[in-house]
Structures are given as structure tokens and as C-alpha cells.
Rosetta silent file (secondary structure, phi, psi, omega in degrees, C-alpha in Angstrom):
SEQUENCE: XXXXXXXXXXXXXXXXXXXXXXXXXXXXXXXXXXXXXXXXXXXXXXXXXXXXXXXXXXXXXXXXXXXXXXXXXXXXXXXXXXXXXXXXXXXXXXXXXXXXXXXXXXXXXXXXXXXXXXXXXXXXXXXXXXXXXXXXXXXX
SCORE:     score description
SCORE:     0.000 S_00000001
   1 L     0.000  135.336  176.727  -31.021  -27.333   -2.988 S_00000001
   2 L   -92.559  172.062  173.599  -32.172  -25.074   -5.571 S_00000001
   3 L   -58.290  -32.036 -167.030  -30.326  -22.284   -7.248 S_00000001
   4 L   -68.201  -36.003 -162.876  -32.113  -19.672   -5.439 S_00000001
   5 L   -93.410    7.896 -179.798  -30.988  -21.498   -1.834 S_00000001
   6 L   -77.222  123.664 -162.613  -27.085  -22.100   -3.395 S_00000001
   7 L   -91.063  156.367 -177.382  -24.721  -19.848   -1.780 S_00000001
   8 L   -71.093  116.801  172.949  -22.444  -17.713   -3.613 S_00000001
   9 L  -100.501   85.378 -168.014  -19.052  -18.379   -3.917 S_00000001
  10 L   -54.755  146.843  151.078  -16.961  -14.947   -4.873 S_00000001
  11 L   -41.598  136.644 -170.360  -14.021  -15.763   -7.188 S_00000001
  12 L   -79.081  146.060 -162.466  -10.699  -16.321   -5.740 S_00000001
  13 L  -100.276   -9.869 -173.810   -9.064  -12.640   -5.663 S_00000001
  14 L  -151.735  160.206  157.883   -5.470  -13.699   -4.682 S_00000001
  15 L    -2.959  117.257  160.543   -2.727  -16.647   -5.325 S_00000001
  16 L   -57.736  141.227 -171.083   -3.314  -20.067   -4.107 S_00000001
  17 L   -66.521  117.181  160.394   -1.542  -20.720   -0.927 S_00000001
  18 L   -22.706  124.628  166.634    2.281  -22.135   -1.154 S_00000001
  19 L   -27.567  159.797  176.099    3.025  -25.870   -0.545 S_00000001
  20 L   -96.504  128.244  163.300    3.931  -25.531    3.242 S_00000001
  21 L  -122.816  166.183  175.510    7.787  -25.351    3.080 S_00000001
  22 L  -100.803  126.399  168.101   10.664  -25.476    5.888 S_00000001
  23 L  -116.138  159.538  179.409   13.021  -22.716    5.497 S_00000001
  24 L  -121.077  147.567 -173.083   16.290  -22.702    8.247 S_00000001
  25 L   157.484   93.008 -162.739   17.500  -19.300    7.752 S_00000001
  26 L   -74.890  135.487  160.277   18.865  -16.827   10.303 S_00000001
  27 L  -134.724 -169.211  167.180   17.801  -13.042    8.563 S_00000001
  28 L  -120.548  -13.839  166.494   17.139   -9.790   10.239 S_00000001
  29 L  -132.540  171.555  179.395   13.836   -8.722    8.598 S_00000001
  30 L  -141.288  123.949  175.026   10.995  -11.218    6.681 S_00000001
  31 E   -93.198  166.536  151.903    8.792   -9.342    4.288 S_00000001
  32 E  -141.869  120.160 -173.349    5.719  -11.490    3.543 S_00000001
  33 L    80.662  136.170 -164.157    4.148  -10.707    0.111 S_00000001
  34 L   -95.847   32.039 -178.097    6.149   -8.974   -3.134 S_00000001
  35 L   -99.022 -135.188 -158.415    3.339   -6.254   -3.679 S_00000001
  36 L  -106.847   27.381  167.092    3.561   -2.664   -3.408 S_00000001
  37 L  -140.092    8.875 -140.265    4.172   -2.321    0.321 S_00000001
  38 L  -127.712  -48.993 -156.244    5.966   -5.583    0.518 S_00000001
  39 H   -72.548  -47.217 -175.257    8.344   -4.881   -2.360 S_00000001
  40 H   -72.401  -50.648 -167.187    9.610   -1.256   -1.169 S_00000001
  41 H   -64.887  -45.705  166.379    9.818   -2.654    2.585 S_00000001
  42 H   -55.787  -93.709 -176.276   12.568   -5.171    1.078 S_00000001
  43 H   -19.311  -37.780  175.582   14.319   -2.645   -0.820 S_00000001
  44 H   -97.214  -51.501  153.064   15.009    0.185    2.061 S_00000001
  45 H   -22.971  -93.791 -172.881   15.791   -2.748    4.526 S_00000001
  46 H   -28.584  -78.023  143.532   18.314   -3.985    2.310 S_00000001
  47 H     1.493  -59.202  171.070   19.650   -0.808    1.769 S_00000001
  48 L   -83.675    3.266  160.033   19.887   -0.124    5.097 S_00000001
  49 L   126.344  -29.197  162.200   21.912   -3.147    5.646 S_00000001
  50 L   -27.994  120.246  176.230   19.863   -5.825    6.730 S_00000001
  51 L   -82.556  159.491 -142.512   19.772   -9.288    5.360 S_00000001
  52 L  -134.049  133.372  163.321   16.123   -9.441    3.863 S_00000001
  53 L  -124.675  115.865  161.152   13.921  -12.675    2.955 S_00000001
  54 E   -89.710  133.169  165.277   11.173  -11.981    0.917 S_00000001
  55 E  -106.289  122.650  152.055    7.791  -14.475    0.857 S_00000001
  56 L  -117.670  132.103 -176.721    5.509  -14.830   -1.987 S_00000001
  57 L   -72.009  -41.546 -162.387    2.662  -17.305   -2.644 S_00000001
  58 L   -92.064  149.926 -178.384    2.142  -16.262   -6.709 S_00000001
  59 L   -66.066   -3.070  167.663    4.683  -17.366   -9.049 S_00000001
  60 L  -156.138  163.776 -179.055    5.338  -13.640   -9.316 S_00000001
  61 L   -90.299  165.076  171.934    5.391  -10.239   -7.452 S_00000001
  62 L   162.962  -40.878 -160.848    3.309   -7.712   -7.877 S_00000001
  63 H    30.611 -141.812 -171.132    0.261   -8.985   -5.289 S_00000001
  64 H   -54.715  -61.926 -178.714   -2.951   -6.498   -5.633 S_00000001
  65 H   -27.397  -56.833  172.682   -0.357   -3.723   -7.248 S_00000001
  66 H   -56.392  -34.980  127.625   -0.063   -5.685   -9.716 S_00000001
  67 H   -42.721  -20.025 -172.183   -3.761   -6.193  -10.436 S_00000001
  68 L  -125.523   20.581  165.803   -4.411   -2.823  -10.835 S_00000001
  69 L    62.646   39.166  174.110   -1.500   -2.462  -13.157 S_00000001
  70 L    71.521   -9.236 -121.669    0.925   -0.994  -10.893 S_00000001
  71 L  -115.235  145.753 -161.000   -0.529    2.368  -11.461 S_00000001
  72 L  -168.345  164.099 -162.552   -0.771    4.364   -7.644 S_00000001
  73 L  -133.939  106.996  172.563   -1.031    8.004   -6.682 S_00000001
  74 L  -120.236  128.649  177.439    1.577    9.782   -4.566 S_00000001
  75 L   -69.175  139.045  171.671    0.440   13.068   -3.096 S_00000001
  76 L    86.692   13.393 -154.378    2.522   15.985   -3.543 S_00000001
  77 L   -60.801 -175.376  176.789    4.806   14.150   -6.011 S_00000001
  78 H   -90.513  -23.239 -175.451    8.163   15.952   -7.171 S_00000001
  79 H   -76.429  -26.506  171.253    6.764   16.252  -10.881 S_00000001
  80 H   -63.666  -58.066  174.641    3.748   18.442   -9.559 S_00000001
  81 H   -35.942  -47.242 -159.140    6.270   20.570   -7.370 S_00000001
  82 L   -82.767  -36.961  156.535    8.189   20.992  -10.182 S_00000001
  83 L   -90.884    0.248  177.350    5.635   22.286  -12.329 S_00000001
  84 L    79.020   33.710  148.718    4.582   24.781   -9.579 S_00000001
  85 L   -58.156  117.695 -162.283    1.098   22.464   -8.889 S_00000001
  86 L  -110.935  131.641  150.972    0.266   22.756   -5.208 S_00000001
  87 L  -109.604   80.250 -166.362   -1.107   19.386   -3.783 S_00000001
  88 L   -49.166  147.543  157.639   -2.092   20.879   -0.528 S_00000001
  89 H   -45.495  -56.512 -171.940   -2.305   18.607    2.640 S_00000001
  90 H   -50.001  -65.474 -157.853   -5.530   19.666    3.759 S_00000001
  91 H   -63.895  -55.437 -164.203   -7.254   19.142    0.079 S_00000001
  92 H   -79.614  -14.679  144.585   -5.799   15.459    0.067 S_00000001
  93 H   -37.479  -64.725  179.422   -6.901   14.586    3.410 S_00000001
  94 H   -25.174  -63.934 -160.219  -10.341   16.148    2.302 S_00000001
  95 H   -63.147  -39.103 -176.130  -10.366   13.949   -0.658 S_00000001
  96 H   -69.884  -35.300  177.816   -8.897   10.787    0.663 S_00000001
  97 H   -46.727  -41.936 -153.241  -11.062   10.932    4.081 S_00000001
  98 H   -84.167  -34.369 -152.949  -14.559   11.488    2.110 S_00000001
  99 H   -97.422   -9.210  165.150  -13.302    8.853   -0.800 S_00000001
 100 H   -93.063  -12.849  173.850  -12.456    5.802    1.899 S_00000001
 101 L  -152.547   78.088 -176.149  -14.823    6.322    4.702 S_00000001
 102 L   -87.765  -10.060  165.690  -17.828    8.545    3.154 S_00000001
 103 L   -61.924  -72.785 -177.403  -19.967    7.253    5.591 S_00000001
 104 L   -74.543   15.409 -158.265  -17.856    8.242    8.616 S_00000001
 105 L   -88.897  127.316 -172.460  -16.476   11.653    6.504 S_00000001
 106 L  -124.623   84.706  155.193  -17.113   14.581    8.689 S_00000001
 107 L    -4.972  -38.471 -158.718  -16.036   18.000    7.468 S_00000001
 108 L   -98.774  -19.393 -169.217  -16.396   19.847   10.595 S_00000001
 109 L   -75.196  101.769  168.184  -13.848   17.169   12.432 S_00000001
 110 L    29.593  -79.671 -179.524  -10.483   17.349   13.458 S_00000001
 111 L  -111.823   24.785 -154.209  -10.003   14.138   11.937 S_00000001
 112 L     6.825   63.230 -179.965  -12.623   14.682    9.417 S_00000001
 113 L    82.528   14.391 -152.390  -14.429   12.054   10.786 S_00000001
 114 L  -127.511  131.903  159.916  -11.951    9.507   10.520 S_00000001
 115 L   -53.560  127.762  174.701  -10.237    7.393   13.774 S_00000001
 116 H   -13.893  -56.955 -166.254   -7.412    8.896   15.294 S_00000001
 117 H   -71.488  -76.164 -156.025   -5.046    5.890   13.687 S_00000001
 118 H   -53.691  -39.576  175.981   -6.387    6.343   10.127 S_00000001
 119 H   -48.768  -61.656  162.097   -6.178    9.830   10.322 S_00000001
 120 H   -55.494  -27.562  167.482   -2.301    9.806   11.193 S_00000001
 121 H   -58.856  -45.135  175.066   -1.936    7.081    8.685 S_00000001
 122 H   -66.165  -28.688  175.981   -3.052    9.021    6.195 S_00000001
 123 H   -83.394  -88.744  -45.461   -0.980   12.463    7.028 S_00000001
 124 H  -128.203  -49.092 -174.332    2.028    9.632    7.247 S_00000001
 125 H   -68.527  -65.477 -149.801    1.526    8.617    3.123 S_00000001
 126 H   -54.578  -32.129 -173.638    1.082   12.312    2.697 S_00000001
 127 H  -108.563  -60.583 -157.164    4.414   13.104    4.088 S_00000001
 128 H   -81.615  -27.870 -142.226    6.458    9.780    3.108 S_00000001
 129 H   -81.615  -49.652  177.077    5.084    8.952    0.001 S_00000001
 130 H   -94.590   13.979  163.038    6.543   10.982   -2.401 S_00000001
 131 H   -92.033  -59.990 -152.482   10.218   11.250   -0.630 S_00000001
 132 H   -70.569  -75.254  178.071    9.999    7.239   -0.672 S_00000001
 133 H     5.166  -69.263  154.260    9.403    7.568   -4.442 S_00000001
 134 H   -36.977  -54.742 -162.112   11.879    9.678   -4.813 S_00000001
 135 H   -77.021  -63.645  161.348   14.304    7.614   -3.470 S_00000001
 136 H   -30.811  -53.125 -163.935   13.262    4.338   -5.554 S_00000001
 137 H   -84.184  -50.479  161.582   13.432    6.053   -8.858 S_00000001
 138 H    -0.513  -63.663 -148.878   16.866    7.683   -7.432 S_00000001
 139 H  -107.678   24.980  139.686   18.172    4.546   -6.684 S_00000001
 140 L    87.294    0.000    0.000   16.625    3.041  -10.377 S_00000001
């Protein structure tokens, strides 16, 4: 095989996969993966009363969140409010729709072009995001 006919292998992008272990362990929720959806979703479960087992394959949390240096964007936050900054719905729909699907991004649409599901997903971080924030640095 020559180089030209060698196939490409991308670099691995995430953790090597955990020894397979047996856990016995009644809980009431199982997070799987410590990143930055994984990590919060333990933390208000718990809270809320629930015994909580978190799984992670990497010797530490963080997952992709952690790659990118933790650093994330909540719309609407309380320090823009605060400074009298308007992060309008509308605008961050605009922006997020056209900067994640610019291919399907349709101005004129409803759902600016976007499936019904993403579209509500996306009004969902727009309304949750920065109350769940809130609440983390609240509760330190």
C-alpha cells in the first residue's frame, strides 16, 4: 500500500474506554460523563434529593468542557442584565441558528430554518441557561 492509498486515521479526541467494571449499586439517577452537561445534571439531582452515581472514563472530569478550557457562553447572563445590556432572544436565536446550521439557516422561517426539535432546544438554553448558572455560582 502506498502512502497515497493509506487511510487516515484522525487522532483520538476523547479518553480511552474504562476497564469494563461490575458495579452493584441501587441509585436513583446515573449520570454518564463528568463534562459540562454531565457535571451540572449531578449537582441539581443531588440537590434535589436523589442519590446520584456519576461515570467517567478519563482520570478526570471535565470531558470536551474541559478541552476548550471550560470557557462557555450563557445568553442573557445576570452580569449583562445588570449592566443594562439587552441579549435579546430573537438576536441569539439569529446568531446561534446561522452559526450551527448555516447551510439550513433561513431568515424568513419560523424556525429560521432549523428542525422543530433544535429550534425548541435552543429557545430552552436561552431560557435555562443563565437561571441554571445562577444557581451553581449561588450554591458556590
Amino acid at each position: 500500500m502506498t502512502t497515497a492509498q493509506t487511510p487516515h486515521t484522525a487522532p483520538r479526541q476523547s479518553a480511552l474506554p474504562a476497564p469494563l467494571t461490575t458495579i452493584d449499586h441501587t441509585t436513583d439517577i446515573v449520570v454518564v460523563g463528568g463534562g459540562g452537561g454531565g457535571l451540572p445534571a449531578a449537582l441539581f439531582s443531588r440537590w434535589n434529593g436523589n442519590d446520584v452515581i456519576l461515570l467517567e472514563k478519563a482520570d478526570e472530569l471535565g470531558g470536551t468542557a474541559r478541552k476548550a478550557a471550560f470557557w462557555y457562553w450563557v445568553p442573557n447572563n445576570e452580569p449583562l442584565r445588570r449592566a443594562g445590556l439587552v441579549d435579546s432572544e430573537e438576536d441569539y436565536l439569529r446568531y446561534v441558528a446561522r452559526l450551527s446550521r448555516p447551510t439550513l439557516y433561513d431568515a424568513q422561517s419560523p424556525t429560521l430554518g432549523l428542525p422543530e426539535d433544535e429550534y425548541a432546544a435552543l429557545r430552552a438554553i436561552y431560557e435555562s441557561a443563565s437561571p441554571a448558572a445562577e444557581l451553581l455560582a449561588a450554591r458556590g
